[in-house]
VOZA-226517 format. One record per atom (N, C-alpha, C, O, CB): residue in one letter; atom name; x, y, z; residue number from 0. Coordinates in nm, 4 decimals. Atoms other than C-alpha are relative to their C-alpha. Glycine has a CB too. Layout:
<drenkes>
+-------+-------+----------+----------+----------+------+
: vexke : marlo :       c1 :       c2 :       c3 : vodo :
+-------+-------+----------+----------+----------+------+
:     a :    CA :        X :        Y :        Z :  NUM :
...
+-------+-------+----------+----------+----------+------+
</drenkes>
This chain:
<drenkes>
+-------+-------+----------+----------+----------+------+
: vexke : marlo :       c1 :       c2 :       c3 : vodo :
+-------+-------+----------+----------+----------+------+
:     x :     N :  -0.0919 :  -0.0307 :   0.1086 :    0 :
:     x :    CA :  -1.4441 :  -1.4910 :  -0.3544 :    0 :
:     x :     C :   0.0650 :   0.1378 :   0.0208 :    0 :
:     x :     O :   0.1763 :   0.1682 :  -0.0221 :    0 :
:     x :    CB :  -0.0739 :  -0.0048 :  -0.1349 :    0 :
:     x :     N :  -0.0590 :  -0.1482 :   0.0030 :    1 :
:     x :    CA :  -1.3898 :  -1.1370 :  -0.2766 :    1 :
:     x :     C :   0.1395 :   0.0133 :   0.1139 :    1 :
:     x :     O :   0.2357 :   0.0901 :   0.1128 :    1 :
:     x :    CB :  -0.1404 :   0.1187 :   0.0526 :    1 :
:     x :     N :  -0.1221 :   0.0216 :  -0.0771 :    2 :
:     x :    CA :  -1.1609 :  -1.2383 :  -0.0064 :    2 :
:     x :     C :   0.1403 :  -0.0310 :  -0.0528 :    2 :
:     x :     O :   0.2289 :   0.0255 :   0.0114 :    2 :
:     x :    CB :  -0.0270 :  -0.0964 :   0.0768 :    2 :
:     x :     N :  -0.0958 :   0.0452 :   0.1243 :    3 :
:     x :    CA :  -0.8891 :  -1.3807 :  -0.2721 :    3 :
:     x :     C :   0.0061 :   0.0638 :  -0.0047 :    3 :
:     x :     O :   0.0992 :   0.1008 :   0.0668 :    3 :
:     x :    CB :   0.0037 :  -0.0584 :  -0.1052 :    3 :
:     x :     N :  -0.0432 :  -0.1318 :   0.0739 :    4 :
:     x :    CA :  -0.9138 :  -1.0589 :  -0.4314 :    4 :
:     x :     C :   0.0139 :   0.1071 :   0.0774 :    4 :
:     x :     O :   0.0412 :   0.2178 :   0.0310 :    4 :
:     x :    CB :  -0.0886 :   0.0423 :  -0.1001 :    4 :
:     x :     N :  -0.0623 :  -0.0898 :  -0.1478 :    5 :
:     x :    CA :  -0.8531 :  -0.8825 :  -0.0969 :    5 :
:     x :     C :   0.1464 :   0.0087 :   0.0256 :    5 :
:     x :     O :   0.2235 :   0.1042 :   0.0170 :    5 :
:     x :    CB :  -0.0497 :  -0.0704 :   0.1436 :    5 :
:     x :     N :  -0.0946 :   0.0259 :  -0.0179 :    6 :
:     x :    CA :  -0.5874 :  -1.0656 :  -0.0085 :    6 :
:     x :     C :   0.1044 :  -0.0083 :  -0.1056 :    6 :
:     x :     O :   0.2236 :  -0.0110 :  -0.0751 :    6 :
:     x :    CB :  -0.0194 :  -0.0794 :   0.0562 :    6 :
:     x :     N :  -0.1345 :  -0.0623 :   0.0943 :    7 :
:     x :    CA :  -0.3946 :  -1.0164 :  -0.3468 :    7 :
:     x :     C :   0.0017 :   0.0815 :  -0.0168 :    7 :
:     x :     O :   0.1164 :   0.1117 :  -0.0498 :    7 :
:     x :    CB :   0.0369 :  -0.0209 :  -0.1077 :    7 :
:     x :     N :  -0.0143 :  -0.1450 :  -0.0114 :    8 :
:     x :    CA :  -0.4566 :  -0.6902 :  -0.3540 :    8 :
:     x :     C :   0.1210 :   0.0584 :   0.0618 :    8 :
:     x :     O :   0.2116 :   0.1245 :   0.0112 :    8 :
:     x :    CB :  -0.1056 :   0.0478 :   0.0705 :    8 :
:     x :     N :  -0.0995 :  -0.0226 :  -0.1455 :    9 :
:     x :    CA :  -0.2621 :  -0.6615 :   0.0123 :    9 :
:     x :     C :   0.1333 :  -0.0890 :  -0.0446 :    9 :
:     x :     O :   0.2410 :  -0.0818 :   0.0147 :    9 :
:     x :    CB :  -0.0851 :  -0.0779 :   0.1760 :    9 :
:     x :     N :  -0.1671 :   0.0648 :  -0.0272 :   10 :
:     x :    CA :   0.0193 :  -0.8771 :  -0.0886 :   10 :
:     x :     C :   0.0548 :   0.0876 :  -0.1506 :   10 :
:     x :     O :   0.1744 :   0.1154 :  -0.1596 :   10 :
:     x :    CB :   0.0224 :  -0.2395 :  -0.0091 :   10 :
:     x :     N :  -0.0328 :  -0.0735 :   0.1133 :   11 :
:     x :    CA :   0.0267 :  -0.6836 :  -0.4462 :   11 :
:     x :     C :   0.0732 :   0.1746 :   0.1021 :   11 :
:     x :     O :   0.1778 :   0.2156 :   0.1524 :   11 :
:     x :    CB :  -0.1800 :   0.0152 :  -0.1217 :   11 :
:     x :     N :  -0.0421 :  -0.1253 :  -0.1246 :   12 :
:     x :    CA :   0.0311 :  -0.3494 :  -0.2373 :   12 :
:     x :     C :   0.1352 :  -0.0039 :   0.1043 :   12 :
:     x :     O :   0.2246 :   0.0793 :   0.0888 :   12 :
:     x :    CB :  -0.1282 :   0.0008 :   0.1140 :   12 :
:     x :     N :  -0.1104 :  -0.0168 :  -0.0540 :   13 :
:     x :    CA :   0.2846 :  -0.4408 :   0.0292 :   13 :
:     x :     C :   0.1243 :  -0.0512 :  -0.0645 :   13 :
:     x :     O :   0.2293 :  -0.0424 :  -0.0008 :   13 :
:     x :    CB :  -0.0143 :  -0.0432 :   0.1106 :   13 :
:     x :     N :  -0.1018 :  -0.0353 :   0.0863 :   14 :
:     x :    CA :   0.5106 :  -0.5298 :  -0.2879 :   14 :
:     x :     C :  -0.0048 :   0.0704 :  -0.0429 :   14 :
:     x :     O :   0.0159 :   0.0190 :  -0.1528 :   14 :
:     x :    CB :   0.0337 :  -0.0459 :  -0.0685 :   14 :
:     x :     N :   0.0320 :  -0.1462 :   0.0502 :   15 :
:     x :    CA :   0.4629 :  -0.2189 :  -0.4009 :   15 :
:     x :     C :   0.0706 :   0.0897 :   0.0924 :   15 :
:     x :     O :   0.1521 :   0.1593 :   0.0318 :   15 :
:     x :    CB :  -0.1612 :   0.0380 :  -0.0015 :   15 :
:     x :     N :  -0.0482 :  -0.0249 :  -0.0868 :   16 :
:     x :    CA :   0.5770 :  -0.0799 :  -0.0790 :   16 :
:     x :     C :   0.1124 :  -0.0289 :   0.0455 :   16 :
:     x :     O :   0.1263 :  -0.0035 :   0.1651 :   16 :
:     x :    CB :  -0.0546 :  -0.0143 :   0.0491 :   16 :
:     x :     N :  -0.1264 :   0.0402 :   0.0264 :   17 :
:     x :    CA :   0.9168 :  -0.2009 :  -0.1213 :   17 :
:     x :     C :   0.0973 :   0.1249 :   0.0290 :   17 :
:     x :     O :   0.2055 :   0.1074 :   0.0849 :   17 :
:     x :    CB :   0.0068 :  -0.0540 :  -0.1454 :   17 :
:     x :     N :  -0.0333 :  -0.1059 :   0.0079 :   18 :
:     x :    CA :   1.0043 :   0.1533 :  -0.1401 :   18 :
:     x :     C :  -0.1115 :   0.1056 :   0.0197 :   18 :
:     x :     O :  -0.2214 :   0.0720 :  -0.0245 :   18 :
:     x :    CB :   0.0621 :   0.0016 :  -0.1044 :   18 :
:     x :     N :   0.0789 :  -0.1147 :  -0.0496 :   19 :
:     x :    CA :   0.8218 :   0.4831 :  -0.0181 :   19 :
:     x :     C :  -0.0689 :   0.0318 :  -0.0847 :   19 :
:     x :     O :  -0.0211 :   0.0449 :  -0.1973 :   19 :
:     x :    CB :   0.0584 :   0.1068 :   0.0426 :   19 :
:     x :     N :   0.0852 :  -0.0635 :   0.1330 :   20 :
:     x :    CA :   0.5431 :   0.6000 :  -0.2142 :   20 :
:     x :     C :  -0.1574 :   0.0263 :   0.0600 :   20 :
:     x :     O :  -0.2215 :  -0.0523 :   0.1297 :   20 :
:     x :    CB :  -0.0060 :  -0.1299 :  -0.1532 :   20 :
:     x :     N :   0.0686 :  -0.0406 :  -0.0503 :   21 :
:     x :    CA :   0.2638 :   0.8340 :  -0.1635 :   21 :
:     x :     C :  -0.1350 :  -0.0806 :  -0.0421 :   21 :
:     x :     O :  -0.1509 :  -0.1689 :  -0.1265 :   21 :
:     x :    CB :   0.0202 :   0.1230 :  -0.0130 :   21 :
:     x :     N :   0.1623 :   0.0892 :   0.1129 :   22 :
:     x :    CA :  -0.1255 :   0.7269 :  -0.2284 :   22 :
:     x :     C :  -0.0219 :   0.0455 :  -0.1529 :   22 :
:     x :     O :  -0.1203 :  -0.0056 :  -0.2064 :   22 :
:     x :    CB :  -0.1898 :   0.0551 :   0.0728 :   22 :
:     x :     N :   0.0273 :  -0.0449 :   0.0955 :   23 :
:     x :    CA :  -0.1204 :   0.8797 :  -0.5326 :   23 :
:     x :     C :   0.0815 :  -0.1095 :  -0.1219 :   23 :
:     x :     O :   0.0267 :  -0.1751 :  -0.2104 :   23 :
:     x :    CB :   0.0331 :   0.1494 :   0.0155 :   23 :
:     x :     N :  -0.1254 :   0.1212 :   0.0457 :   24 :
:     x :    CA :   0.2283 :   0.6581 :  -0.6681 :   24 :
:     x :     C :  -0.0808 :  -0.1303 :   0.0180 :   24 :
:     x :     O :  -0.1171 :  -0.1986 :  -0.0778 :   24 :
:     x :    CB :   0.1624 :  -0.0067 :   0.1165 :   24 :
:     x :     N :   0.0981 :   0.1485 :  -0.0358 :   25 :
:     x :    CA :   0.0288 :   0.3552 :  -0.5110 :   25 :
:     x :     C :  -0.1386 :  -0.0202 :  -0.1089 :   25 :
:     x :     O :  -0.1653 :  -0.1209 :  -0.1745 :   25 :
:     x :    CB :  -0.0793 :   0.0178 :   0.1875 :   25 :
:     x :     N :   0.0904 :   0.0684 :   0.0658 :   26 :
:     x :    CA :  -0.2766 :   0.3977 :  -0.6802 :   26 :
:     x :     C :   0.0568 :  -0.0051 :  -0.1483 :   26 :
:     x :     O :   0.0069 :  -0.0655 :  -0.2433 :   26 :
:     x :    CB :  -0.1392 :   0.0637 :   0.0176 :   26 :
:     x :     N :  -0.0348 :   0.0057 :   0.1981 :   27 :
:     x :    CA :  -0.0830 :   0.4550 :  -1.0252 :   27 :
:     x :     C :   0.0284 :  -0.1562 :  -0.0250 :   27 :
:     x :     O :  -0.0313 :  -0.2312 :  -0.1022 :   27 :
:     x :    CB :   0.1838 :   0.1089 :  -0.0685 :   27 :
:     x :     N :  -0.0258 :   0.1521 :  -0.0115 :   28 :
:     x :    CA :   0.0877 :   0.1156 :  -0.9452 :   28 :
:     x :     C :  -0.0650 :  -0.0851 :  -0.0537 :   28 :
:     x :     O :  -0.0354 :  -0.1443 :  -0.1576 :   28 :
:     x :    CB :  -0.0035 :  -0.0441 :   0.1059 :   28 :
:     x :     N :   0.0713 :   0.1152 :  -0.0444 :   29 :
:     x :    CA :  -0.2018 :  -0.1074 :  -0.8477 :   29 :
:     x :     C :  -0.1147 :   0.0130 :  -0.1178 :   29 :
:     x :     O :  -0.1901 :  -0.0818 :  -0.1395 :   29 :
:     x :    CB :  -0.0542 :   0.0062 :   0.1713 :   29 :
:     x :     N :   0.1231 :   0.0068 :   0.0509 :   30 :
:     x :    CA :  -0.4493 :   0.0341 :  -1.0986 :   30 :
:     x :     C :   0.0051 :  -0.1036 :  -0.1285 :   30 :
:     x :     O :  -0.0810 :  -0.1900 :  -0.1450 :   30 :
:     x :    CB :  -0.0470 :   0.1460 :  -0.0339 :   30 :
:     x :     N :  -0.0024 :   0.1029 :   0.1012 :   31 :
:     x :    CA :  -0.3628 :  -0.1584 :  -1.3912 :   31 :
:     x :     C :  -0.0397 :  -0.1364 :   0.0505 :   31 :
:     x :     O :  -0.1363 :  -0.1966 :   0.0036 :   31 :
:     x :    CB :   0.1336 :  -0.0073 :  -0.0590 :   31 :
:     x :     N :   0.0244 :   0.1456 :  -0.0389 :   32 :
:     x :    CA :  -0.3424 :  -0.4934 :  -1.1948 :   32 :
:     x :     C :  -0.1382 :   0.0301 :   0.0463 :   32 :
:     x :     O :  -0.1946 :  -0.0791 :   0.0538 :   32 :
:     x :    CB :   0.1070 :  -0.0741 :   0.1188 :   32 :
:     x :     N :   0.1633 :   0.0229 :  -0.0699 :   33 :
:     x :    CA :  -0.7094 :  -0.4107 :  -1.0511 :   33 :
:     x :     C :  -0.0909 :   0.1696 :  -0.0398 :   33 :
:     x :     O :  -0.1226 :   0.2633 :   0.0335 :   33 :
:     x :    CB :   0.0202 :  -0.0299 :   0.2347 :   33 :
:     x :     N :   0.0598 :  -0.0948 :   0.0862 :   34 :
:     x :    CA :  -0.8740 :  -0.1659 :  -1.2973 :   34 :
:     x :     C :  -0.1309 :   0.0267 :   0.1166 :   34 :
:     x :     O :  -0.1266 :   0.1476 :   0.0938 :   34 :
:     x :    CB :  -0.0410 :  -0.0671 :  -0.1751 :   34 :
:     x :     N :   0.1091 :  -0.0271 :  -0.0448 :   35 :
:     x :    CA :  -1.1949 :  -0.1201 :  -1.0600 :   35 :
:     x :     C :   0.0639 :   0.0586 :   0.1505 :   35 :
:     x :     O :  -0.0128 :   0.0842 :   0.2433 :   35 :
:     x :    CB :  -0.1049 :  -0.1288 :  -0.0086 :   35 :
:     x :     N :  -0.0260 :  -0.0500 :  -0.1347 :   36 :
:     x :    CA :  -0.9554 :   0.0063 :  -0.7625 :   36 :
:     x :     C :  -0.0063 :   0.1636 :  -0.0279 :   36 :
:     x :     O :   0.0322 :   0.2299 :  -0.1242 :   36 :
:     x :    CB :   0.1547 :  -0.0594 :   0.0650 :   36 :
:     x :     N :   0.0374 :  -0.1447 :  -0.0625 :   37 :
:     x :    CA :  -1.0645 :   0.3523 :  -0.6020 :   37 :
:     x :     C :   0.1186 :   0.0161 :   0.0555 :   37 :
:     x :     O :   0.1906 :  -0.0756 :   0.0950 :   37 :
:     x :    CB :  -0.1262 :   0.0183 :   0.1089 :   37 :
:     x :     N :  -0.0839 :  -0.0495 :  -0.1201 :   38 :
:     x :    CA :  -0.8330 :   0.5591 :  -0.4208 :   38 :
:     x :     C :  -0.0175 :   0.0257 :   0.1532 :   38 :
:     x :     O :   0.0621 :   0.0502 :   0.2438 :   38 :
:     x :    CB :   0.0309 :   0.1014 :  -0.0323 :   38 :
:     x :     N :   0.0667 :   0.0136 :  -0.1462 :   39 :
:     x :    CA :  -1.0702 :   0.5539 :  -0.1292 :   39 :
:     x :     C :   0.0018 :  -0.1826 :   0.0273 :   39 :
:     x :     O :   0.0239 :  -0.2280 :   0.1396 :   39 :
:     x :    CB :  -0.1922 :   0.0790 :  -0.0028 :   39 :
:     x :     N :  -0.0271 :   0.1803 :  -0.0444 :   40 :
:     x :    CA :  -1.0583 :   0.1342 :  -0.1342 :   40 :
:     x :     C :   0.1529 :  -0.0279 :   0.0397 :   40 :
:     x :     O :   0.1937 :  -0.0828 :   0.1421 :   40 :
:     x :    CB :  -0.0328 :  -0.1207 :  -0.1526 :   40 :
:     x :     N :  -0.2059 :   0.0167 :  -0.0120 :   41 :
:     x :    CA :  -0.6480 :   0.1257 :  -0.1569 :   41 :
:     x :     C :   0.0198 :   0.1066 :   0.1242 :   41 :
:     x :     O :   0.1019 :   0.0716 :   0.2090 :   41 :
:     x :    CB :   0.1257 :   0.0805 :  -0.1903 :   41 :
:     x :     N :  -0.0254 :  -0.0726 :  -0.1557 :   42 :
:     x :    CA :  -0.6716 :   0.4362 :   0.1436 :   42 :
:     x :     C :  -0.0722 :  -0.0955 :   0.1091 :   42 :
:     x :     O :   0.0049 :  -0.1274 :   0.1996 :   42 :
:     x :    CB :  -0.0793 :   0.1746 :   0.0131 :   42 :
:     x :     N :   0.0307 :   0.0861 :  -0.1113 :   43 :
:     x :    CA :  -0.8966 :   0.2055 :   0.3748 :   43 :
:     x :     C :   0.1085 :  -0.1280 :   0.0134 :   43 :
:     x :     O :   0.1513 :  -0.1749 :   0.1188 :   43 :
:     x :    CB :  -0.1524 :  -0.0525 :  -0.0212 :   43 :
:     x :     N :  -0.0445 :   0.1639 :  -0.0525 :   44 :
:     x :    CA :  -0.7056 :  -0.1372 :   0.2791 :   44 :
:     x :     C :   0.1517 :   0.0703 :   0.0937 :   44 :
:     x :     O :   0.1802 :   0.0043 :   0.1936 :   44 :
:     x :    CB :   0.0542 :  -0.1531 :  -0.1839 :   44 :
:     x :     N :  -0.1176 :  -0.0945 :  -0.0636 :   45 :
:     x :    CA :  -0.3506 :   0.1436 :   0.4100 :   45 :
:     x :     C :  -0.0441 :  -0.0117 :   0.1336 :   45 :
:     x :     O :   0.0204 :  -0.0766 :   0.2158 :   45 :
:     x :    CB :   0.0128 :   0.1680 :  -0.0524 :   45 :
:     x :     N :   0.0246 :  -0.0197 :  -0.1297 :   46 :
:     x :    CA :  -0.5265 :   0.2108 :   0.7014 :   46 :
:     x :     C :  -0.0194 :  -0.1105 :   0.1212 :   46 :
:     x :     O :   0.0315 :  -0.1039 :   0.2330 :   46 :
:     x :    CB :  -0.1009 :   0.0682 :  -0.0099 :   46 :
:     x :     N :  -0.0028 :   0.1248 :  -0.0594 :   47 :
:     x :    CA :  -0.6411 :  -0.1409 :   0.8241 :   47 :
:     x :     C :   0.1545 :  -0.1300 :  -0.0014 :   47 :
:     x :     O :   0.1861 :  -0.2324 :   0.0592 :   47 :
:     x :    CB :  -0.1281 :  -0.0541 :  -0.0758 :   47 :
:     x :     N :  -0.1612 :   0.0571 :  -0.0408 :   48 :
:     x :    CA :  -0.2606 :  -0.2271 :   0.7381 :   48 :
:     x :     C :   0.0675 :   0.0107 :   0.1119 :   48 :
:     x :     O :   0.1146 :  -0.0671 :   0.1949 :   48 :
:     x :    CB :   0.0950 :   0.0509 :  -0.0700 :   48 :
:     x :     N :  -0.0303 :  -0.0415 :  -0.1365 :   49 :
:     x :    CA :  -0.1722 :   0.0175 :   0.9600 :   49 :
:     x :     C :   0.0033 :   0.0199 :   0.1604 :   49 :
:     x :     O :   0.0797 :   0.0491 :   0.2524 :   49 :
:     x :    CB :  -0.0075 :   0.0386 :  -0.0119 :   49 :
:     x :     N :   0.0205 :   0.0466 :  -0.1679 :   50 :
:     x :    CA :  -0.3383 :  -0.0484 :   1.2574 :   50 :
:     x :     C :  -0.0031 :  -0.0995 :   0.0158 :   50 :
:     x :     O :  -0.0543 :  -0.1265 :   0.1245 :   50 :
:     x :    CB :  -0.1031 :   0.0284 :   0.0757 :   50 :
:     x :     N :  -0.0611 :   0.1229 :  -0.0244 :   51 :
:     x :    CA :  -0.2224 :  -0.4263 :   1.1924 :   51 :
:     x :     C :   0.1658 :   0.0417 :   0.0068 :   51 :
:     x :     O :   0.2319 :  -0.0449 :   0.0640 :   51 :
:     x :    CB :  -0.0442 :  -0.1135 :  -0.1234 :   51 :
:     x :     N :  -0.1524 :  -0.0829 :  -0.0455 :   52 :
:     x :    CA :   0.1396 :  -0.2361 :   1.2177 :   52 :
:     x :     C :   0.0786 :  -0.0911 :  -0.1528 :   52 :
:     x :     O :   0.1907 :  -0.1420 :  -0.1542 :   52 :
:     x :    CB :   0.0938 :  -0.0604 :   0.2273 :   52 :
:     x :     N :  -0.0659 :   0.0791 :   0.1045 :   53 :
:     x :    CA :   0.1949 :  -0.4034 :   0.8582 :   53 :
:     x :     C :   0.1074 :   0.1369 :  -0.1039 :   53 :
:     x :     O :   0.1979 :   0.1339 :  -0.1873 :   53 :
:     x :    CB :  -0.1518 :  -0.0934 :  -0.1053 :   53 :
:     x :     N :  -0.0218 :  -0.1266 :   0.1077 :   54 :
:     x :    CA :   0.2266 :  -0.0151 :   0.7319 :   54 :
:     x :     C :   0.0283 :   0.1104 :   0.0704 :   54 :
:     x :     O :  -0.0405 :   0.1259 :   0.1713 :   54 :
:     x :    CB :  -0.1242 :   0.0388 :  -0.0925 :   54 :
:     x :     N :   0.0083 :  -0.0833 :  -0.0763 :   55 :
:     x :    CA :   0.3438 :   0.2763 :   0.8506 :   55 :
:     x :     C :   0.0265 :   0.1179 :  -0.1113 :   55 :
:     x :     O :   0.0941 :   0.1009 :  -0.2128 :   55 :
:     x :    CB :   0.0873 :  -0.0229 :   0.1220 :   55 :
:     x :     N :   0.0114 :  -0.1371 :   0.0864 :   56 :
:     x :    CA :   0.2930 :   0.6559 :   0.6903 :   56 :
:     x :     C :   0.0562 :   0.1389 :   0.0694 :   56 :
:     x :     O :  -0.0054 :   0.2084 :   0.1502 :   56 :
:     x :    CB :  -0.1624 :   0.0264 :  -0.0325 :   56 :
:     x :     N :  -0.0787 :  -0.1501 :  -0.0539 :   57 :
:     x :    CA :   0.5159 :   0.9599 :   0.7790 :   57 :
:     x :     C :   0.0593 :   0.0819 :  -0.1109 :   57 :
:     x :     O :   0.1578 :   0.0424 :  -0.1733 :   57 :
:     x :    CB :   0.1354 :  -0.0286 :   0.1048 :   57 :
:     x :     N :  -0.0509 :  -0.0731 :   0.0820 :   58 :
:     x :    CA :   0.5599 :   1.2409 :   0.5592 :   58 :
:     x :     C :  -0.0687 :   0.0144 :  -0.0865 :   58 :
:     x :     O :  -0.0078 :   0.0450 :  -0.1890 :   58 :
:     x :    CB :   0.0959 :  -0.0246 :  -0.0334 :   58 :
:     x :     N :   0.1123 :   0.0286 :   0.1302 :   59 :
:     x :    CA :   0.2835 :   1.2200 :   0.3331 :   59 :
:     x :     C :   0.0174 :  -0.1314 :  -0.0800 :   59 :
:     x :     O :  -0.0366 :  -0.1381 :  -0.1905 :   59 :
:     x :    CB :   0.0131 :   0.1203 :  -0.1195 :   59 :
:     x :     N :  -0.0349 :   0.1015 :   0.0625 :   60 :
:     x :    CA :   0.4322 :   0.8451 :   0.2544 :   60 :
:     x :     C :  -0.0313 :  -0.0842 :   0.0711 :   60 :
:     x :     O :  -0.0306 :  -0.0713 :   0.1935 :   60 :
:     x :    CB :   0.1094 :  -0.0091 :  -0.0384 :   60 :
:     x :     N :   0.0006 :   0.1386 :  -0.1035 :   61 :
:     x :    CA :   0.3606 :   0.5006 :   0.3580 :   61 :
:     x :     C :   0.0972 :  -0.0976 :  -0.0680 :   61 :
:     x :     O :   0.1391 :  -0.0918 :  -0.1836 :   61 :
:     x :    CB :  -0.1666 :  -0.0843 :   0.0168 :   61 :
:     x :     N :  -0.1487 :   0.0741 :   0.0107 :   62 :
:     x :    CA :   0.6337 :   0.2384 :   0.3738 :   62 :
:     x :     C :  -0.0406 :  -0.1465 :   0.0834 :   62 :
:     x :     O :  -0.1220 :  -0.1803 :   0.1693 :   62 :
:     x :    CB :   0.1517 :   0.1068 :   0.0932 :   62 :
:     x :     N :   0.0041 :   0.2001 :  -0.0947 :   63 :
:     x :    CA :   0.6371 :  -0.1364 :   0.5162 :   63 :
:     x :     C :   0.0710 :   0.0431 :   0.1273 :   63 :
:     x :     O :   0.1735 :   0.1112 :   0.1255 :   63 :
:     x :    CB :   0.1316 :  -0.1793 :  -0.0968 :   63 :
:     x :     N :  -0.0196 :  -0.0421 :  -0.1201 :   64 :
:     x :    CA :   0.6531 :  -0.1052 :   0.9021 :   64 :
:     x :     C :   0.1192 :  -0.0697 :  -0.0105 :   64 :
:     x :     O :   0.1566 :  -0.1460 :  -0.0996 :   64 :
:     x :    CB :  -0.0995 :  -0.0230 :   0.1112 :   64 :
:     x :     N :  -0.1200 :   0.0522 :   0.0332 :   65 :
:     x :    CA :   0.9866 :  -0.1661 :   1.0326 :   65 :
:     x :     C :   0.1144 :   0.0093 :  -0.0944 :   65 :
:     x :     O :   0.2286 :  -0.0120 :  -0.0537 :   65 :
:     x :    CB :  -0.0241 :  -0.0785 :  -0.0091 :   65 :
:     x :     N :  -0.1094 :  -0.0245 :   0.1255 :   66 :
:     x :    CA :   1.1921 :  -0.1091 :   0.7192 :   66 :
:     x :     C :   0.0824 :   0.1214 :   0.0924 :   66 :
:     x :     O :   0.0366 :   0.1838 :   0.1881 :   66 :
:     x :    CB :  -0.0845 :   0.0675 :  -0.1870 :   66 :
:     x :     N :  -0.0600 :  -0.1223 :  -0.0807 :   67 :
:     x :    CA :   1.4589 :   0.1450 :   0.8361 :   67 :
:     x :     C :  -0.0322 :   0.0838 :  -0.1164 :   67 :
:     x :     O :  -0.0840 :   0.0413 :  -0.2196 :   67 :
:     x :    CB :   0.1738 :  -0.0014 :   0.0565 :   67 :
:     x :     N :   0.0641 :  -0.1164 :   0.0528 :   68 :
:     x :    CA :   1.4044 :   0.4947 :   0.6952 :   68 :
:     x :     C :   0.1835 :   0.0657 :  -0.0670 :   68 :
:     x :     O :   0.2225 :   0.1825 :  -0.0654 :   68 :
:     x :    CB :  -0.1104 :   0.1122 :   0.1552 :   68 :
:     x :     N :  -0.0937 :  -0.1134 :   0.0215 :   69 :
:     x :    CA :   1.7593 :   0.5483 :   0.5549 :   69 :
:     x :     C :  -0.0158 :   0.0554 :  -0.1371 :   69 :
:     x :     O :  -0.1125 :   0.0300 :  -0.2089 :   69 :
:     x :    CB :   0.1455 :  -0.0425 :   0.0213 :   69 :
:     x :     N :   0.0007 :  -0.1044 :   0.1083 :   70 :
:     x :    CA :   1.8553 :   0.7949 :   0.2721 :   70 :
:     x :     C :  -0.0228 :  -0.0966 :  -0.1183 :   70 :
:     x :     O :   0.0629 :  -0.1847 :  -0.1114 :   70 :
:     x :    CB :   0.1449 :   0.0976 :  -0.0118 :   70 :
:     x :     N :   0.0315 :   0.0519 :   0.0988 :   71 :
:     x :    CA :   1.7042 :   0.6249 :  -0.0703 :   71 :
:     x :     C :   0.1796 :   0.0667 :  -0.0665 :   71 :
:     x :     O :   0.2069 :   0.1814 :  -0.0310 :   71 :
:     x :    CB :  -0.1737 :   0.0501 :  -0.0623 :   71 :
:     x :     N :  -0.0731 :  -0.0110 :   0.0784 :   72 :
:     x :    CA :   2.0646 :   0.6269 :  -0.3055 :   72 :
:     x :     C :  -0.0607 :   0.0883 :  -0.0907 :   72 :
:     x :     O :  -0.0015 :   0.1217 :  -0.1933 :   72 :
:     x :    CB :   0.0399 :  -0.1079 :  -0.0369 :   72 :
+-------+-------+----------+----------+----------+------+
</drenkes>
């Protein structure tokens, strides 16, 4: 069961990631939809994104790999 709630987590999260936003923005996000999330659980699931190349973090931000990086309007 905890797998389900893994995997919506990660698809909640990389909609979330739609637009740039630090861990701090992220966990404000996600906490409502999953009241028992840590900021150390939402930094590991980032990291195992990232070295699936789902996520990438530059600048103190992480962003959906691939996306281009132009100027936010």
């Amino acid at each position: 069961m905890e797998g389900v709630r893994e995997r919506r987590l990660e698809a909640l999260l990389l909609q979330a990631l739609g637009q740039e936003r630090t861990l701090e923005e992220l966990h404000a996000v996600l906490k409502p939809l999953h009241p028992g999330l840590t900021k150390a659980r939402l930094f590991a699931l980032l990291v195992r994104l990232k070295r699936e190349g789902k996520v990438a973090f530059q600048g103190g931000r992480f962003r959906l790999a691939g996306k281009d990086q132009g100027a936010d309007p």
